[in-house]
Structures are given as structure tokens and as C-alpha cells.
N, CA, C and O atoms as CSV, one atom per row, in Angstrom:
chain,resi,resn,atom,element,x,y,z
A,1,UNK,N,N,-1.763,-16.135,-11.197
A,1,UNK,CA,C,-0.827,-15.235,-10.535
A,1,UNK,C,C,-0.174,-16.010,-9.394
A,1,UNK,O,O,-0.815,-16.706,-8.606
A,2,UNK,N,N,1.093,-15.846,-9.364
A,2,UNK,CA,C,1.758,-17.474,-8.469
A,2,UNK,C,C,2.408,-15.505,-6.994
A,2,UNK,O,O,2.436,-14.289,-7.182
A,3,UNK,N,N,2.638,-16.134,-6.175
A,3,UNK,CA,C,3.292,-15.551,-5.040
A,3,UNK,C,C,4.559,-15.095,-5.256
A,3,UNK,O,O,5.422,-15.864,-5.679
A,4,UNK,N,N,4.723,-14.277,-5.090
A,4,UNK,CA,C,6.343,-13.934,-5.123
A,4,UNK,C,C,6.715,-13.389,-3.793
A,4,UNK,O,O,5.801,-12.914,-3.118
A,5,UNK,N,N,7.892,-13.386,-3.331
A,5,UNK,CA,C,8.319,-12.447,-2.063
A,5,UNK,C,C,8.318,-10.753,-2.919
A,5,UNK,O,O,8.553,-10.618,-4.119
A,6,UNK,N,N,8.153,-10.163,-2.424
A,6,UNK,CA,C,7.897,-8.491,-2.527
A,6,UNK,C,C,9.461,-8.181,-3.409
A,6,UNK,O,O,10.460,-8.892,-3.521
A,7,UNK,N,N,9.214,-7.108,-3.827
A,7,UNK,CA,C,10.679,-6.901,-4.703
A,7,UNK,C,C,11.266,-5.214,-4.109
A,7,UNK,O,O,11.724,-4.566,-5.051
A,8,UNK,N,N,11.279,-4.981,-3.689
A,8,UNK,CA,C,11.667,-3.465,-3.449
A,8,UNK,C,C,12.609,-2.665,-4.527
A,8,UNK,O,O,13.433,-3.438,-5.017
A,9,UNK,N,N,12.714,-1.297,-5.040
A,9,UNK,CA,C,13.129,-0.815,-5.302
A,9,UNK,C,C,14.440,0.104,-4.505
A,9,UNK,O,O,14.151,0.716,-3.477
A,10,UNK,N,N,15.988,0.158,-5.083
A,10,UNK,CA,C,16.932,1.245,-4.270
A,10,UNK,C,C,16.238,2.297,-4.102
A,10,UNK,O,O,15.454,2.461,-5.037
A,11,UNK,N,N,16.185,3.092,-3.306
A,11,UNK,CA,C,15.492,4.201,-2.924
A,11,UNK,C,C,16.595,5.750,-3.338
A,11,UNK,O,O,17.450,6.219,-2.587
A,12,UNK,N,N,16.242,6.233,-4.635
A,12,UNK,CA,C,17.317,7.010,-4.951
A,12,UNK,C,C,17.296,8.398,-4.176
A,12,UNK,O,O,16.248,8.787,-3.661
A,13,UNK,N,N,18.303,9.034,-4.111
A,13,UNK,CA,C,18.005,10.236,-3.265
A,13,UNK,C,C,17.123,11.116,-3.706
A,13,UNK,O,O,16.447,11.599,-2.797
A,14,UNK,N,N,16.857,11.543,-4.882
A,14,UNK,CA,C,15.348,12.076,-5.732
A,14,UNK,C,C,14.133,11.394,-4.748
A,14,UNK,O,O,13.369,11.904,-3.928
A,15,UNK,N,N,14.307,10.114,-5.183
A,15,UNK,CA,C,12.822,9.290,-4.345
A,15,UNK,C,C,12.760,9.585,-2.752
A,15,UNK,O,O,11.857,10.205,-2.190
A,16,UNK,N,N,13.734,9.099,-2.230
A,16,UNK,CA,C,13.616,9.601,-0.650
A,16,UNK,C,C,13.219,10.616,-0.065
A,16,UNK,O,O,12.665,10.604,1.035
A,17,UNK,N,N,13.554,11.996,-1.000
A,17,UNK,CA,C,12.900,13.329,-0.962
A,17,UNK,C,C,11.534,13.605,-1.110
A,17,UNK,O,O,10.905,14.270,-0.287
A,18,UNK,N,N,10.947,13.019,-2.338
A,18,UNK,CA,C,9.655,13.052,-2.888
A,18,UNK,C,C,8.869,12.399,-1.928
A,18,UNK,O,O,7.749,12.895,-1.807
A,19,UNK,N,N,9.275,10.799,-0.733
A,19,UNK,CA,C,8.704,10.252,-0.171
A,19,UNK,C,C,8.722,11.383,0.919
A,19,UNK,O,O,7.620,11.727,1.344
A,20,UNK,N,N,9.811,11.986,1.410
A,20,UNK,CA,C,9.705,12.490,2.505
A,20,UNK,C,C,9.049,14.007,2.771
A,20,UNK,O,O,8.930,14.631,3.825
A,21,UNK,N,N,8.676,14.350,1.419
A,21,UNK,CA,C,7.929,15.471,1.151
A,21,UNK,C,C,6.429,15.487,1.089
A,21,UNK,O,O,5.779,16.530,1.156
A,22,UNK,N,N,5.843,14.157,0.944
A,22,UNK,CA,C,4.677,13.774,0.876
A,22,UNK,C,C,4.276,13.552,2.064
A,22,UNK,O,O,3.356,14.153,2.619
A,23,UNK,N,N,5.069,12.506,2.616
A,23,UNK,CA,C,5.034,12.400,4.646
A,23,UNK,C,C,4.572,13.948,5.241
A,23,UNK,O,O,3.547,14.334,5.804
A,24,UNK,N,N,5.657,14.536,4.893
A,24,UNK,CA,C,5.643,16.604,5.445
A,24,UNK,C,C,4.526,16.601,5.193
A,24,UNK,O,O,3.864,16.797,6.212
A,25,UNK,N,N,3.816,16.446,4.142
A,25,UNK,CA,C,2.689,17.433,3.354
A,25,UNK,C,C,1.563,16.856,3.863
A,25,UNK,O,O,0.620,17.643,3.781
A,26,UNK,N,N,1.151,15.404,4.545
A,26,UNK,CA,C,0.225,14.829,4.485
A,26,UNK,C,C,0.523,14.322,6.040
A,26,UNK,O,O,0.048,13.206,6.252
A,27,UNK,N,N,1.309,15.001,7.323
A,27,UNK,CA,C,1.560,14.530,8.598
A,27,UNK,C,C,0.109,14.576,9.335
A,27,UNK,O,O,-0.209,13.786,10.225
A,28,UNK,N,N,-0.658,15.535,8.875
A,28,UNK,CA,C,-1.524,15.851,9.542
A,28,UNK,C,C,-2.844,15.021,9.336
A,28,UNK,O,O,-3.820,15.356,10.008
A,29,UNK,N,N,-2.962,13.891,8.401
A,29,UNK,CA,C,-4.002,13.264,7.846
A,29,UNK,C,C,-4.525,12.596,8.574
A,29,UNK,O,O,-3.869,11.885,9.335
A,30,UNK,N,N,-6.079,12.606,8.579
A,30,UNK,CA,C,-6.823,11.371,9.579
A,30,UNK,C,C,-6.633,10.110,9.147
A,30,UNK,O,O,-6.352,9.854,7.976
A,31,UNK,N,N,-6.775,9.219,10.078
A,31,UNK,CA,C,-6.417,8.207,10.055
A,31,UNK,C,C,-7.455,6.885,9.272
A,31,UNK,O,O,-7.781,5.878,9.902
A,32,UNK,N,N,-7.895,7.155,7.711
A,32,UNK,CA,C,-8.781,6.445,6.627
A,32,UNK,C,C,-8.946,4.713,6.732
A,32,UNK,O,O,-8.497,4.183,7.748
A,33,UNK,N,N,-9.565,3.879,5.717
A,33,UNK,CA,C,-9.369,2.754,5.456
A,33,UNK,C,C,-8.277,2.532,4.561
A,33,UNK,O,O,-7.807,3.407,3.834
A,34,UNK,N,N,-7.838,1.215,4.632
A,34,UNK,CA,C,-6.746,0.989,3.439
A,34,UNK,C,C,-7.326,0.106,2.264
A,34,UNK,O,O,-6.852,-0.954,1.855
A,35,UNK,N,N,-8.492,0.790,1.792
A,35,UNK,CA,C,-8.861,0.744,0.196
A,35,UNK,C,C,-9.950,1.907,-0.158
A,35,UNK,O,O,-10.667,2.736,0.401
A,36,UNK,N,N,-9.679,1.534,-1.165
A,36,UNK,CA,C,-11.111,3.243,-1.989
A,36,UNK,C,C,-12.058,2.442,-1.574
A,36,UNK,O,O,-12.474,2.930,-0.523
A,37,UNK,N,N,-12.890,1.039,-1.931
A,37,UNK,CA,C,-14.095,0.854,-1.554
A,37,UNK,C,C,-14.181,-0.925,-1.720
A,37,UNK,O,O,-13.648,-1.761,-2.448
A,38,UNK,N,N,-15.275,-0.934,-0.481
A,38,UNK,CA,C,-15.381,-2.311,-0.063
A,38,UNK,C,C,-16.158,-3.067,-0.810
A,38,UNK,O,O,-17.340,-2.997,-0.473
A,39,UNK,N,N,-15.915,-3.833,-1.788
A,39,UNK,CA,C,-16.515,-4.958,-2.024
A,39,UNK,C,C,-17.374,-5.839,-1.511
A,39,UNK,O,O,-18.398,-6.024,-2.168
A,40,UNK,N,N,-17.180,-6.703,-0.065
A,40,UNK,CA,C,-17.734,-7.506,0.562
A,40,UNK,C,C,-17.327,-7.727,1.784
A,40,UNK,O,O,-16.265,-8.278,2.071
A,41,UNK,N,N,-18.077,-7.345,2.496
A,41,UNK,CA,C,-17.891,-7.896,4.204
A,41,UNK,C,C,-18.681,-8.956,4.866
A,41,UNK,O,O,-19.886,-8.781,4.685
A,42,UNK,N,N,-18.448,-9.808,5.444
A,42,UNK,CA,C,-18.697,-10.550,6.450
A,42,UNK,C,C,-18.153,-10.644,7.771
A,42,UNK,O,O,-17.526,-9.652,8.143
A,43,UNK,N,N,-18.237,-11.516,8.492
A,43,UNK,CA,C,-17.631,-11.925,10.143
A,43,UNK,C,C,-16.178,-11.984,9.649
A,43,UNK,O,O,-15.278,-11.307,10.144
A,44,UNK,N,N,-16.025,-12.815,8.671
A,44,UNK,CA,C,-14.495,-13.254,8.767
A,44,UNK,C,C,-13.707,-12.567,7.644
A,44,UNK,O,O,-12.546,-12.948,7.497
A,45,UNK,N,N,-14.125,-11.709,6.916
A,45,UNK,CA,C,-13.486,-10.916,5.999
A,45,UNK,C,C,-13.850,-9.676,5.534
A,45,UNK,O,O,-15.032,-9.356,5.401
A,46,UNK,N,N,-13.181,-9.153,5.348
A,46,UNK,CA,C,-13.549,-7.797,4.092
A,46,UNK,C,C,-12.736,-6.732,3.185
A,46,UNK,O,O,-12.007,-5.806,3.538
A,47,UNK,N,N,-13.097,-7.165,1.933
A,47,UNK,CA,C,-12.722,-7.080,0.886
A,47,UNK,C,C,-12.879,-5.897,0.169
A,47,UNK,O,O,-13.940,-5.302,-0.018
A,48,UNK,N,N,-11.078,-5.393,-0.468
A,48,UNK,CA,C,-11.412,-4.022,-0.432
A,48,UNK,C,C,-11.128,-3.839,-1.764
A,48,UNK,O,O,-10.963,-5.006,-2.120
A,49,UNK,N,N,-10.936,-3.062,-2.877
A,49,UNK,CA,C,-10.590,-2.600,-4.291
A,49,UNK,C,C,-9.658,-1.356,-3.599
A,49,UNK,O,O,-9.826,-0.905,-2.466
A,50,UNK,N,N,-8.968,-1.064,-4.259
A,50,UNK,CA,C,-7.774,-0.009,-4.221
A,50,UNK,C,C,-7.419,0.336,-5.521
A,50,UNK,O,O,-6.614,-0.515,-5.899
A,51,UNK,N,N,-7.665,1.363,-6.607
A,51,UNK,CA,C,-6.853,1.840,-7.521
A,51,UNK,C,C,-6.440,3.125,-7.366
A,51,UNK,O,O,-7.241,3.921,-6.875
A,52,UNK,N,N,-5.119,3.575,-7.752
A,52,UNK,CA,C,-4.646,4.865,-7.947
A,52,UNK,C,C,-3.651,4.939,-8.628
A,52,UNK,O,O,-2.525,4.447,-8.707
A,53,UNK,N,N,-4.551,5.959,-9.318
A,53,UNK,CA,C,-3.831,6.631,-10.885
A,53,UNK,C,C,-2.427,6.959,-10.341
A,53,UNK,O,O,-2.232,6.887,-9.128
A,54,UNK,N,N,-1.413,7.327,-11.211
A,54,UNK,CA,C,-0.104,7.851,-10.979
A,54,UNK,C,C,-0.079,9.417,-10.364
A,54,UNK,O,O,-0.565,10.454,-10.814
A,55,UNK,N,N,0.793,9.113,-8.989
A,55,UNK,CA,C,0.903,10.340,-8.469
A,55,UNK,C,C,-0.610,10.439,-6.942
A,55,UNK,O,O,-0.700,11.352,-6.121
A,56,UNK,N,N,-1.286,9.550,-7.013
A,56,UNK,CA,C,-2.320,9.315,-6.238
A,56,UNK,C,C,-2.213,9.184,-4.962
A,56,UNK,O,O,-1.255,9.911,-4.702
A,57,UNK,N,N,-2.616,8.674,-3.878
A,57,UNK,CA,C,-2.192,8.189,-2.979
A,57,UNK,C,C,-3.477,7.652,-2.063
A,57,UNK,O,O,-4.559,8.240,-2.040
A,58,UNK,N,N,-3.154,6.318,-1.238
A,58,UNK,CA,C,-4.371,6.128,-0.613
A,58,UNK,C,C,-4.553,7.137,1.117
A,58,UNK,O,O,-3.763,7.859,1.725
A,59,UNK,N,N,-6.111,6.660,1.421
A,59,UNK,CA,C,-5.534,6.897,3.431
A,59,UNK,C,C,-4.343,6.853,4.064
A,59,UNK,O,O,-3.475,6.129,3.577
A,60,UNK,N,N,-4.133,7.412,4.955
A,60,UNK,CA,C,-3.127,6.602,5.966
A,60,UNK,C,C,-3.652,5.902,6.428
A,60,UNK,O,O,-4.862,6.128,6.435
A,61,UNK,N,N,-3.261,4.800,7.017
A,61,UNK,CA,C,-4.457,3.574,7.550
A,61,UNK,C,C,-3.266,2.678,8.210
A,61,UNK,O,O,-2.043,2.778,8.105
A,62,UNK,N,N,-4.072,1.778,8.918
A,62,UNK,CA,C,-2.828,1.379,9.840
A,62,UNK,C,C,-4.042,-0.149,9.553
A,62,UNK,O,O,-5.241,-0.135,9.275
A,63,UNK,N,N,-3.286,-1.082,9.724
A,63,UNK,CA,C,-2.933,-2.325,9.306
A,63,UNK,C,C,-3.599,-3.225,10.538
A,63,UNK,O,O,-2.937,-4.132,11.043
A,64,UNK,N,N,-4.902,-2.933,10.975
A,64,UNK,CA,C,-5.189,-3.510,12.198
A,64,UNK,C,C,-5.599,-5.530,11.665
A,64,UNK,O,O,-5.918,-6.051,12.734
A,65,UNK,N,N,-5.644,-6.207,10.964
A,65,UNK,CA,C,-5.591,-7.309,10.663
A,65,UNK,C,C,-4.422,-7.860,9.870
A,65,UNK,O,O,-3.465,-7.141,9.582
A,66,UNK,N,N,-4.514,-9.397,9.446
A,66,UNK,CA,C,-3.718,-9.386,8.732
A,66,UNK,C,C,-4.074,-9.548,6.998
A,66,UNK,O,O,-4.925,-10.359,6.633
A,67,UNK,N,N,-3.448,-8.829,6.172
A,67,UNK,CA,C,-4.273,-8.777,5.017
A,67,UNK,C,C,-3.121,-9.951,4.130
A,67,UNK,O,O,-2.071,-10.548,4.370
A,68,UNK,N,N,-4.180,-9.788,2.915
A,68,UNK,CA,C,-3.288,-10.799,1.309
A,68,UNK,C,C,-4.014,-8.987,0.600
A,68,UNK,O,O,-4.986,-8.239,0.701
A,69,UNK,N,N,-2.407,-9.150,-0.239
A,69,UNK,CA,C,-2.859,-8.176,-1.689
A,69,UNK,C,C,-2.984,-8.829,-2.554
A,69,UNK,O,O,-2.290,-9.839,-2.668
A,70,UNK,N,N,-3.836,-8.510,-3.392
A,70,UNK,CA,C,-3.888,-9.554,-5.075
A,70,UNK,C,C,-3.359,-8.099,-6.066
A,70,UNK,O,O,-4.213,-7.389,-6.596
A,71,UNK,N,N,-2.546,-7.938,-6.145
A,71,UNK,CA,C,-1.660,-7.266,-7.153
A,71,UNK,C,C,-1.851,-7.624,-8.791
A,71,UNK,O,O,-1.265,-8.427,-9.517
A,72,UNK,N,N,-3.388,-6.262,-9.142
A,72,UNK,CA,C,-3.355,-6.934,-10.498
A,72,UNK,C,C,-1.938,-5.571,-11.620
A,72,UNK,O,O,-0.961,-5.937,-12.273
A,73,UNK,N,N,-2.283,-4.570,-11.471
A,73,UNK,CA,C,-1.183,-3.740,-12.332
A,73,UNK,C,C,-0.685,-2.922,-11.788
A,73,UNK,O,O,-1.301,-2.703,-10.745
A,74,UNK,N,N,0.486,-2.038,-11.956
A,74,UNK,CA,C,1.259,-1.003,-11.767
A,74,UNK,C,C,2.675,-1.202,-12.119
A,74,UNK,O,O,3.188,-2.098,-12.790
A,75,UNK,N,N,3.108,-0.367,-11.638
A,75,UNK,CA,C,4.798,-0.484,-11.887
A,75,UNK,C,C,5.514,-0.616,-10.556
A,75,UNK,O,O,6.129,-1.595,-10.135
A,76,UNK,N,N,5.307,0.596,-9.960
A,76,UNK,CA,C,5.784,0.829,-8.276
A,76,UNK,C,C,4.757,1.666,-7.573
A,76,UNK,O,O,4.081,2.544,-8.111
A,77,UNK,N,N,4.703,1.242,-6.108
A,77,UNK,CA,C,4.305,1.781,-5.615
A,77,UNK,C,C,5.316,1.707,-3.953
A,77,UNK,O,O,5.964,0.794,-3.442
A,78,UNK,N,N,5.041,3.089,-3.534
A,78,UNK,CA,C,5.511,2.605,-2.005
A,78,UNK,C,C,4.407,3.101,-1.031
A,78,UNK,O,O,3.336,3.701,-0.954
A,79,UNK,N,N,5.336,2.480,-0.367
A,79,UNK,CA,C,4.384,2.634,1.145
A,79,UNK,C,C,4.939,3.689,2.300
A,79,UNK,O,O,5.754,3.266,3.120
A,80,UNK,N,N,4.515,4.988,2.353
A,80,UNK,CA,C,5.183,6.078,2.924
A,80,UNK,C,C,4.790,6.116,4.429
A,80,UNK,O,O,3.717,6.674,4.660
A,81,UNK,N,N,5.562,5.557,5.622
A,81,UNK,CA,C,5.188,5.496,6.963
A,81,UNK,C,C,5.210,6.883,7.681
A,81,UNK,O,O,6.015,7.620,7.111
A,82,UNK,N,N,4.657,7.427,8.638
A,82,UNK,CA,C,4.834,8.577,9.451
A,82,UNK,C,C,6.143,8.586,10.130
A,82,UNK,O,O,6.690,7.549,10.505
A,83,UNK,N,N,6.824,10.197,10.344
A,83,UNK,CA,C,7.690,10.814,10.578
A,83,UNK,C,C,7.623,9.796,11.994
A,83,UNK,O,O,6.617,9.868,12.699
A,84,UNK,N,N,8.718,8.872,12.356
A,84,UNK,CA,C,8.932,8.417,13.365
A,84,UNK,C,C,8.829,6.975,13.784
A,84,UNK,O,O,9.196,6.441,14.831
A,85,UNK,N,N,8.126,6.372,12.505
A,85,UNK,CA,C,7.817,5.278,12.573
A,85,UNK,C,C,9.013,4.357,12.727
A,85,UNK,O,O,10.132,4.669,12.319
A,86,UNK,N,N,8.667,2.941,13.473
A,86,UNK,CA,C,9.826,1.739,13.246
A,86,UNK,C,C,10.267,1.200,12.019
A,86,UNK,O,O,11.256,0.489,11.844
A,87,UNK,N,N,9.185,1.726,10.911
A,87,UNK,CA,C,9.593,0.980,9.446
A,87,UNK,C,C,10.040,1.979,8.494
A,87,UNK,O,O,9.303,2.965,8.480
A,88,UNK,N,N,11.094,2.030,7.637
A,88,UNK,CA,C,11.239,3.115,7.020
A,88,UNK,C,C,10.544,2.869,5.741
A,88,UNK,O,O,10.075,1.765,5.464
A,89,UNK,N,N,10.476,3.923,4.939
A,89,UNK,CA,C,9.342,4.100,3.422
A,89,UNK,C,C,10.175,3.431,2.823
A,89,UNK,O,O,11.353,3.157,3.052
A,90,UNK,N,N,9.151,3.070,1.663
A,90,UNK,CA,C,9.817,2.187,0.830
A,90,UNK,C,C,9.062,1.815,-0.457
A,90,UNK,O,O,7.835,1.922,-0.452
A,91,UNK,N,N,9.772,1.337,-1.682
A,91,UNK,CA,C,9.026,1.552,-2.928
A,91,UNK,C,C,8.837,-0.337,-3.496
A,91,UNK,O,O,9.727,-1.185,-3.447
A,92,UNK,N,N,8.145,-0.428,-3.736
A,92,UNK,CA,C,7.835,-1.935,-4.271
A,92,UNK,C,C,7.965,-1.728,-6.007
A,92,UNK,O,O,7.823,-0.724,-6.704
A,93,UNK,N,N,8.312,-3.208,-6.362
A,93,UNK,CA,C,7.940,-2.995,-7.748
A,93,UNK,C,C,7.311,-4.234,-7.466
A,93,UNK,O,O,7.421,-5.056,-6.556
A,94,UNK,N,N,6.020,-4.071,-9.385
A,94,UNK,CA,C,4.853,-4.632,-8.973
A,94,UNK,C,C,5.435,-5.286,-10.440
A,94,UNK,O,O,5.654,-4.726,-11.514
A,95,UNK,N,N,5.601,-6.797,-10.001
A,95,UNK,CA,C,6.086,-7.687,-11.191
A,95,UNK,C,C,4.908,-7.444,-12.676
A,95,UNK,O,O,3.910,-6.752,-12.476
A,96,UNK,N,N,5.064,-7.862,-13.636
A,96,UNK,CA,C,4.411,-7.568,-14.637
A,96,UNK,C,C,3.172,-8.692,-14.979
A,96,UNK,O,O,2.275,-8.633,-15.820
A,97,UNK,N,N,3.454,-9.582,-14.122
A,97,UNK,CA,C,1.870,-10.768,-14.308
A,97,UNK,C,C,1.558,-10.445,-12.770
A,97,UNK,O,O,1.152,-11.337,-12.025
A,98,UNK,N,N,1.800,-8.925,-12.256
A,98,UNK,CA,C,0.887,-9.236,-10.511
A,98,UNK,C,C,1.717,-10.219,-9.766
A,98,UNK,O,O,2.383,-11.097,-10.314
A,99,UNK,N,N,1.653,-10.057,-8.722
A,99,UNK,CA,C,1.459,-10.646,-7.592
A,99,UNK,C,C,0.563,-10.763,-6.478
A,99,UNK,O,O,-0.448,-10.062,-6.451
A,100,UNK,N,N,0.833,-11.601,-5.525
A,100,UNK,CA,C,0.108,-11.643,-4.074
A,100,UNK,C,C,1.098,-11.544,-2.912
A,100,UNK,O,O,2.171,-12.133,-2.776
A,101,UNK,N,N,0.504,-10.679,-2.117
A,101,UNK,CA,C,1.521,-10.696,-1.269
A,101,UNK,C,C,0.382,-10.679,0.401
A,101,UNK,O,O,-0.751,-10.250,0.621
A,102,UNK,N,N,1.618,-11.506,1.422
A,102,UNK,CA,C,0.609,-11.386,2.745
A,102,UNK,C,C,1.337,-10.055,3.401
A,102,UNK,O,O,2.504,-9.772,3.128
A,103,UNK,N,N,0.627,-9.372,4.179
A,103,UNK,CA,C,1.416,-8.046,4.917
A,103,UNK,C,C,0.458,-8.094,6.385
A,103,UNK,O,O,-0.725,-7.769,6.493
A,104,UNK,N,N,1.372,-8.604,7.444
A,104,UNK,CA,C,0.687,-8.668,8.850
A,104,UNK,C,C,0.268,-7.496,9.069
A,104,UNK,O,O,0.518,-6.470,8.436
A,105,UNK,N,N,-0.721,-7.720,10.456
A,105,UNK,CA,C,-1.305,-6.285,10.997
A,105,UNK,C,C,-0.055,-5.583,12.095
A,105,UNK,O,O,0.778,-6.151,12.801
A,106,UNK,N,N,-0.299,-4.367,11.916
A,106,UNK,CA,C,0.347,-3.110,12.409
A,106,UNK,C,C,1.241,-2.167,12.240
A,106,UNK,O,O,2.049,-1.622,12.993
A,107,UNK,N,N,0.911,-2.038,10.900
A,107,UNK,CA,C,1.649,-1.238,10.302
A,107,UNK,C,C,0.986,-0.001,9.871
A,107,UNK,O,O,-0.231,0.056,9.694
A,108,UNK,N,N,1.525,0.670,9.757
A,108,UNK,CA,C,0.598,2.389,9.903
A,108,UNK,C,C,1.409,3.141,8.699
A,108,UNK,O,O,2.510,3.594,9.010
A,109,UNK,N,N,0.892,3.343,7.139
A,109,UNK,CA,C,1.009,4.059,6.011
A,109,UNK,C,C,0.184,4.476,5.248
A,109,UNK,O,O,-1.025,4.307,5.406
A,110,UNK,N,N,0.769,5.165,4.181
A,110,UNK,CA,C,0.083,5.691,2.919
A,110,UNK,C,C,0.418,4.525,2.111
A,110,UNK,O,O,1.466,3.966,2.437
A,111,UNK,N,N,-0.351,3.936,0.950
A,111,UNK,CA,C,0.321,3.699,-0.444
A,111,UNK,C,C,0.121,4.491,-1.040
A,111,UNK,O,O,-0.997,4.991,-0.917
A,112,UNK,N,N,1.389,5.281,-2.371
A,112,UNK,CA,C,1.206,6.119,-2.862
A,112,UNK,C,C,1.995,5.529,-3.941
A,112,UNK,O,O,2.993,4.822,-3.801
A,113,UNK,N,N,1.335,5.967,-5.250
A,113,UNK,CA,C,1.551,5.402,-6.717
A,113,UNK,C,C,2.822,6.121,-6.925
A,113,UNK,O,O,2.713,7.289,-7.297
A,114,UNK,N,N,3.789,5.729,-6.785
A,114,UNK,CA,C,4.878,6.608,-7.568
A,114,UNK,C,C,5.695,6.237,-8.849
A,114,UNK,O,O,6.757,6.602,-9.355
A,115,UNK,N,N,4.437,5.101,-9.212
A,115,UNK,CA,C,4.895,4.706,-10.602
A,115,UNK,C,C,4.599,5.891,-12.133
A,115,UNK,O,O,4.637,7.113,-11.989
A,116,UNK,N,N,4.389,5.379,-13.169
A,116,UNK,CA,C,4.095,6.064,-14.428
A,116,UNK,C,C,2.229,4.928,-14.866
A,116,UNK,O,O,1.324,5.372,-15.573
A,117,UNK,N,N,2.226,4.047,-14.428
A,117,UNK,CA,C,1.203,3.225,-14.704
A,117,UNK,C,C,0.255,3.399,-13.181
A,117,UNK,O,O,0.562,3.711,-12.030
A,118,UNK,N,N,-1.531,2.871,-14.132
A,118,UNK,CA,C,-2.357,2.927,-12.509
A,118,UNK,C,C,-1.814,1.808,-12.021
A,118,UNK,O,O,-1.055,1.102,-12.685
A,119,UNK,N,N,-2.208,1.528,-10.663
A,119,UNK,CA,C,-1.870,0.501,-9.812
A,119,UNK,C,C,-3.121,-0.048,-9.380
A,119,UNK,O,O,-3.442,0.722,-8.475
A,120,UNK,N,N,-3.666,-0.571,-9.440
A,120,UNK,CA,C,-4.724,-1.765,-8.874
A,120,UNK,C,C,-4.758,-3.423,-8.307
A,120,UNK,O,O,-4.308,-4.422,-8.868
A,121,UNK,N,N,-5.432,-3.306,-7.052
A,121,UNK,CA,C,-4.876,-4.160,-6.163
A,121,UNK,C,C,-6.206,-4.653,-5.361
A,121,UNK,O,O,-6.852,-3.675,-4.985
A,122,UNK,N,N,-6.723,-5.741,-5.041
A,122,UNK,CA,C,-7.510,-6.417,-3.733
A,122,UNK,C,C,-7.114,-6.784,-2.736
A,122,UNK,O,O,-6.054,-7.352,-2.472
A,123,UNK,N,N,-8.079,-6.436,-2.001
A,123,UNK,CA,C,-7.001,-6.011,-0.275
A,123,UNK,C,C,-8.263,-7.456,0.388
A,123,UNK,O,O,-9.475,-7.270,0.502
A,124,UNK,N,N,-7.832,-8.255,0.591
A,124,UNK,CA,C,-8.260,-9.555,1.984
A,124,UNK,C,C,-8.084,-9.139,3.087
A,124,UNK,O,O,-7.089,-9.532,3.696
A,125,UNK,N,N,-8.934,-8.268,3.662
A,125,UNK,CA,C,-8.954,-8.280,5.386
A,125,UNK,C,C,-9.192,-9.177,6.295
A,125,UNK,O,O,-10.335,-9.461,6.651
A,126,UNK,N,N,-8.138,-9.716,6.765
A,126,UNK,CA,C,-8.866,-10.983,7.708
A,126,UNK,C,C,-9.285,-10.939,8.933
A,126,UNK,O,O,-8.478,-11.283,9.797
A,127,UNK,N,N,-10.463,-10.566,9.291
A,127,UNK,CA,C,-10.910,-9.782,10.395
A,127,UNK,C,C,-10.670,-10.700,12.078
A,127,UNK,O,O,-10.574,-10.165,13.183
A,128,UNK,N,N,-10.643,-11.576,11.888
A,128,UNK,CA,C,-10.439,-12.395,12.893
A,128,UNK,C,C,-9.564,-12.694,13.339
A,128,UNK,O,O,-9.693,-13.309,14.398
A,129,UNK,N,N,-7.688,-12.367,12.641
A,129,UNK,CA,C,-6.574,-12.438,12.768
A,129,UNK,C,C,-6.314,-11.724,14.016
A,129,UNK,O,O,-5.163,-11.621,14.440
């Protein structure tokens, strides 16, 4: 699986709604990890699994290190930020041999599957960043 820069999807006015309806619906959410479950921790890392079926969505979780994704399947997914945030939502497409991607710390979202395929992904926490 070689690196690619991230690919984003146009954000159609259908999608922008659906993102911004999920934001509404889910403003009130505590603030989770950003994976379903940890694999392996140590001092200098920890390693997370993330899958979600279509229509799923993870924690909100905010980005306190800097992580690598290992992008094994899906189609799209985005990343839905809170009502106010500096970054606006936004939908990725997930190339068809995976990718890896690095995503610095401080960023505060949902990923939410808004593809037709599951999405599964390994999250590198780099705790020391």
C-alpha cells in the first residue's frame, strides 16, 4: 500500500445536509476514542482498529497526537467536525488498494461511513508527538 495525498470528494448539496444533520443529531456527544478497540499500547504508541459498517459512525474524538491511518477498505468516508469548528466536514474517498495517510493532532470529529462498502482502517497513535 504506497501513500497517497487524501482525495476528497465535491460535497453535493444532498451530502452537506446529511453531514449537517448528523452534526444536529449527535451535538451533544461525549467526547470517545478515535477507534472501536485498541490493539496495542505502549510508551510510544497505541494502536487502534476502527471498522464501520455503512451508515455507522465512530466517537467524536479529538486528535490529541499525531496519528498514520492504514486505510485497508471502503469507498468514502467523512469526517463530520462540530457546529463551529475551524475545519469544515468533509468526505474522503478511500482509493481501491487503501491508503496511508498522516493526520496531525487537533482536530476534533466524527468519522462517519457514508459510503455503500465497510470501511476499515489502523489508527498509529503517536503518543509522544
Amino acid at each position: 500500500m504506497i501513500a497517497t495525498p487524501p482525495v476528497f470528494a465535491d460535497l453535493t448539496p444532498e451530502m452537506k445536509a446529511r453531514l449537517d444533520r448528523f452534526r444536529d443529531e449527535h451535538a451533544k456527544d461525549p467526547i470517545g476514542g478515535v477507534g472501536g478497540r485498541i490493539l496495542l499500547e505502549d510508551e510510544n504508541v497505541r494502536i487502534w482498529e476502527l471498522i464501520l459498517e455503512p451508515g455507522e459512525a465512530s466517537d467524536l474524538h479529538k486528535h490529541e497526537h499525531d496519528y498514520y491511518l492504514v486505510i485497508f477498505e471502503g469507498d468514502y468516508v467523512a469526517g463530520v467536525t462540530p457546529k463551529g469548528s475551524p475545519v469544515d466536514s468533509f468526505v474522503g474517498v478511500v482509493p481501491k488498494e487503501g491508503n496511508t495517510v498522516a493526520i496531525p493532532k487537533g482536530g476534533l470529529e466524527w468519522a462517519y461511513n457514508v459510503g455503500q462498502k465497510r470501511y476499515r482502517e489502523i489508527i498509529v497513535e503517536l503518543k509522544k508527538s
